[in-house]
N, C-alpha and C positions, 0 to 999 in steps of 0.2 A: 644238810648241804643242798642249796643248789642246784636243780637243774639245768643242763644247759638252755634249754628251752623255755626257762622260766628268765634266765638271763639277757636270751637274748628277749623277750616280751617285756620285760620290764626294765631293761635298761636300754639297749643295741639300739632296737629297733626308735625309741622315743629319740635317740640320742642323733641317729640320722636321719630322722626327721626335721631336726631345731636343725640341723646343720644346712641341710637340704631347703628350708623355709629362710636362713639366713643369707647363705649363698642365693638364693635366688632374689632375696630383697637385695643383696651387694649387686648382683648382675643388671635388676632392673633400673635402681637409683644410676652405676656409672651407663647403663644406656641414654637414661633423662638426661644427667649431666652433658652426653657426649652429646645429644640434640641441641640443651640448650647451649652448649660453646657456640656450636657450630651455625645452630644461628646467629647467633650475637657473631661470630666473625664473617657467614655471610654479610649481613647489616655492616658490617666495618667495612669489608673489602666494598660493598655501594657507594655508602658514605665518602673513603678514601679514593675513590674512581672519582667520583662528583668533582669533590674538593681539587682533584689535578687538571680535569678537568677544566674547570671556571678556572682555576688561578694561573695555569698555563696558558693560555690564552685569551685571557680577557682582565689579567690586574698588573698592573706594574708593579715592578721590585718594591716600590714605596710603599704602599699599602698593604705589602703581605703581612706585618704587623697585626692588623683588624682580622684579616682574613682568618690566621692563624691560631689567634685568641679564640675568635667564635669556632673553628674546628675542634679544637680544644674540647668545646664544652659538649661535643657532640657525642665526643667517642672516649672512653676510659685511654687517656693516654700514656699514665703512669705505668700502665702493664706493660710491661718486657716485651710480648706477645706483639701488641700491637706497633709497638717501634720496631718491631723487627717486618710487618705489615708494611710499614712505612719505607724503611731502607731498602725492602726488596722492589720495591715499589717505584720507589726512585731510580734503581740499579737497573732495571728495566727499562724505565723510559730514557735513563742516562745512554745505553745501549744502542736507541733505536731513532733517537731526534739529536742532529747537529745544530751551531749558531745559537742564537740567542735563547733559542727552548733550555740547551745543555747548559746555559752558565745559570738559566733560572734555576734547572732543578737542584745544582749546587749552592744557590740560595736558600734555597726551602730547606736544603740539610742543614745548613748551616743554622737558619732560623727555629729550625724545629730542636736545638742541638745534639741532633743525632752524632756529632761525633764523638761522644762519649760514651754513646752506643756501641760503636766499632771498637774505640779504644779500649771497656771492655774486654770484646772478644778475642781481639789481638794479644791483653793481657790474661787470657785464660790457661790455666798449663796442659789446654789438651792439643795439640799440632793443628787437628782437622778444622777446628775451632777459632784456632790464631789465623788460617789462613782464609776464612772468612772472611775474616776483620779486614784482612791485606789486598783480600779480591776486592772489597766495597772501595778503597783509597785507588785502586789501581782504576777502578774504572770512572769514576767520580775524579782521577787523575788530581787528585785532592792531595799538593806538594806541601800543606800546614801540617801533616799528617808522618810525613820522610822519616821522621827522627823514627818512628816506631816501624817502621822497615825495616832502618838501614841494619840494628840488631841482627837480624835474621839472614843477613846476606852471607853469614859464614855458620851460617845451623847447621848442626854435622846430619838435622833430617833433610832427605832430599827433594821431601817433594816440599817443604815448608821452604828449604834453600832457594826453589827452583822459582814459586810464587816469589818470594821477596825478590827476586833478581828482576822479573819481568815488571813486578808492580814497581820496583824505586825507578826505574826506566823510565816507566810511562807519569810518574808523578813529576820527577825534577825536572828543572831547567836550567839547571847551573851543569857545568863542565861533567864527563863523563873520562875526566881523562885518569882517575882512579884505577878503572877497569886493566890498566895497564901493568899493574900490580898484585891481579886479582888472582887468588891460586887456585879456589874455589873449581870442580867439574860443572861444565856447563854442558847439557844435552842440546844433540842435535834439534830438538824441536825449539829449544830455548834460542838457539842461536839462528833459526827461524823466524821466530817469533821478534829476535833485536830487527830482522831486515826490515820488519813490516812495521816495527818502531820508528826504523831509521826512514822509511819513504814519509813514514805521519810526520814526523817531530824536525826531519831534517836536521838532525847531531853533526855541530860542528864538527869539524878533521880533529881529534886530540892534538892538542901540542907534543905529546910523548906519545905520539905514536911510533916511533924510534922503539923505544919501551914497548908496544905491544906487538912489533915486528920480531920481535927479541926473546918475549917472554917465554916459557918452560909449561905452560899452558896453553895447548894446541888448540882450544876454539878460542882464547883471546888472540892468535895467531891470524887464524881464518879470518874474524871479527874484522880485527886490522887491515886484511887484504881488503874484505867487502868495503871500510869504509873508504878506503884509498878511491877505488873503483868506482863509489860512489860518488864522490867527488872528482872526479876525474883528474887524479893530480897527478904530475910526471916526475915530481920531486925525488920520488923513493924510488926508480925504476932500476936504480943498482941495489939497493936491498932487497929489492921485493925477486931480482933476479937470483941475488946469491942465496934467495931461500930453495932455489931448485937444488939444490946439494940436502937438505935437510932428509933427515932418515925417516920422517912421516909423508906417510903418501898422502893422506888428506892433505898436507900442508902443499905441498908438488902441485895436488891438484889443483887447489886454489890458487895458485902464483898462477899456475899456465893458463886459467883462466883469463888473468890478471891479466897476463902481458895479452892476450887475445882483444880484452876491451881496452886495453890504455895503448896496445898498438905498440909495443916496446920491440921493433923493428931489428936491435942489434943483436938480437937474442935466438935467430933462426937457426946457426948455429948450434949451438948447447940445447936446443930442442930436436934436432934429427941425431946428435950425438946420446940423449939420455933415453930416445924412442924407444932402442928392442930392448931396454931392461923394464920398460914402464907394465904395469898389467892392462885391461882391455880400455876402461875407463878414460883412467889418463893419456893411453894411448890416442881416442878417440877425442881428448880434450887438445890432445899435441896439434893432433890434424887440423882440427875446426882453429886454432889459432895460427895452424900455420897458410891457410888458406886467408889470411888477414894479411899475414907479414911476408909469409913466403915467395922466394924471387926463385932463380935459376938450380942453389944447390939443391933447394924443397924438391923444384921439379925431376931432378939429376934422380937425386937419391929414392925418390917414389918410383920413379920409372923402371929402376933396375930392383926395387922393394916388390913391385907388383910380378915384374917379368920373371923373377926367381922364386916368388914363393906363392904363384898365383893359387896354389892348390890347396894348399894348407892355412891361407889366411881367412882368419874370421869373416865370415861377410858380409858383418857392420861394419870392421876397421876396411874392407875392401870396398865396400859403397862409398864412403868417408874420403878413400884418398882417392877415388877417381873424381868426388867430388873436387876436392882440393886441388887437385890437379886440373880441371874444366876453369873451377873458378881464376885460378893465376895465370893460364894460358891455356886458351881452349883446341889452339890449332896442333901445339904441344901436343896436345892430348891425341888429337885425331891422329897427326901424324907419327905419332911412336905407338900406339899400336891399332895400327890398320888390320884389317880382318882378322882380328880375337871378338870372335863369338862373345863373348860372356864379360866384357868390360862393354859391346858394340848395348847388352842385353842392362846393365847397368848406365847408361846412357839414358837409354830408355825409360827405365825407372825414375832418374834423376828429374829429367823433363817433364814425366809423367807428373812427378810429386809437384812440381813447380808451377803446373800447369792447375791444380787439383786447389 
């Protein structure tokens, strides 16, 4: 039998050696390899610089043809790898040049037919993957592409939901008056992110917007208010009032916004009446609109608001209404409360900030 010492001599030791001599030939070859990619795509990414390069500013849309052929034959195009070089590429410069640079580079996609690239990865079934696909159309704002959004606008994922909401946004230009129907949760950032929509793209007023003042989904709700606002339309200012009854305070909040910028004047009222149940926020939203619209009761009922509960009032809501009060009538102010210290001391502040 055997030794163990004989075993491990003449088997062990020979046998982790091969392994030892193979692993290390596996280790050296994927080093080479990882050199040699990495030049070949530094060399690509030169190449693909050059070619944006000259063809963004120095060829017209008609000749991208020639251009495009002879790029071609520069760089392995067929690799996946490099079209994906390409699309980042473009997504980048799409990002960072407006006018005439932006519709070339949607030329180039098109020419190179990189949208079968995207499309693709949009149809891949891993989420992270789809929304790749959905970020390139969104920002390439590339509307031949909608149909493969509009799927995903009710994806039970939410962050795949939350890209398809924002990219079919920035892609179409037909009516958006769907959204009035829509039951999907929209994030606060998402609903953000429509406002900044809505200054680029300028979205008509929905025709059913009736419908989104209405619906059961409280940021189509908001949405609704902003675009009213946005447009500055005085159409809905009985709806958009009778949403102050609504049991959402975000919604509360948005209206009295609302009536602040659209100036809905008969409404001063039912805003010092919903005041001491509101929390700080809205409270603070109440004022700065009522300092818009507010006449005599505003002033009535602040003046005996501050004189009764000078002590105890927050004193941001108590900056706020002595603002409010300065701004509707200033002698108002002086003369109802003369030598109070600490309204004379917010005065001061007021002016200070004003001055600042």
């Amino acid at each position: 039998m055997e030794t163990f010492e004989t075993v491990l001599s003449n088997y062990l030791i020979p046998a982790f050696l091969i392994l030892f001599v193979v692993f290390s030939i596996i280790i050296i070859l994927n080093r080479f390899y990882y050199e040699e990619r990495k030049l070949v795509k530094d060399n690509i990414d030169f190449v693909v610089n050059d070619f944006f390069a000259r063809v963004l500013f120095n060829t017209k849309i008609g000749d991208f043809d020639d251009e495009i052929k002879k790029f071609k034959n520069e760089i392995p195009f067929r690799k996946t790898w490099v079209k994906r070089i390409l699309v980042e590429k473009i997504i980048t410069l799409k990002k960072n040049l407006k006018g005439t640079s932006s519709e070339t580079l949607v030329a180039i996609y098109e020419k190179f037919g990189l949208f079968k690239y995207t499309k693709n990865l949009i149809k891949d079934s891993r989420w992270h993957i789809k929304c790749k696909g959905i970020y390139q159309l969104q920002i390439l704002e590339y509307e031949k592409g909608i149909d493969l959004i509009k799927p995903y606008l009710n994806s039970s994922n939410e962050i795949l939901r939350s890209n398809a909401f924002i990219a079919y946004l920035s892609v179409t230009s037909k009516s958006i008056d769907f959204l009035g129907d829509y039951k999907q949760n929209i994030s606060l950032i998402d609903e953000l992110k429509f406002m900044d929509l809505l200054k680029m793209k300028k979205f008509p007023l929905p025709k059913n917007i009736e419908q989104w003042l209405a619906s059961s989904n409280v940021a189509i709700v908001r949405i609704g208010l902003k675009l009213i606002v946005f447009h500055n339309n005085s159409d809905y200012n009985e709806k958009i009032t009778g949403l102050l009854k609504s049991e959402n305070r975000s919604i509360r909040h948005e209206v009295i916004k609302a009536i602040e910028h659209l100036q809905i004047v008969n409404t001063e009222d039912i805003l010092l009446h919903i005041f001491p149940n509101e929390d700080k926020l809205n409270k603070i939203a109440i004022i700065c609109a009522l300092s818009k619209i507010g006449e005599t009761n505003t002033l009535n009922y602040f003046e005996k608001f501050l004189k009764e509960n000078q002590a105890s009032i927050d004193i941001d809501i108590k900056i706020k209404t002595v603002e409010c009060i300065q701004k509707i009538d200033a002698e108002f102010l002086e003369n109802s409360f003369k030598n109070n210290l600490e309204i004379e001391k917010i005065k001061n502040h007021i002016a200070n900030k004003t001055l600042a």
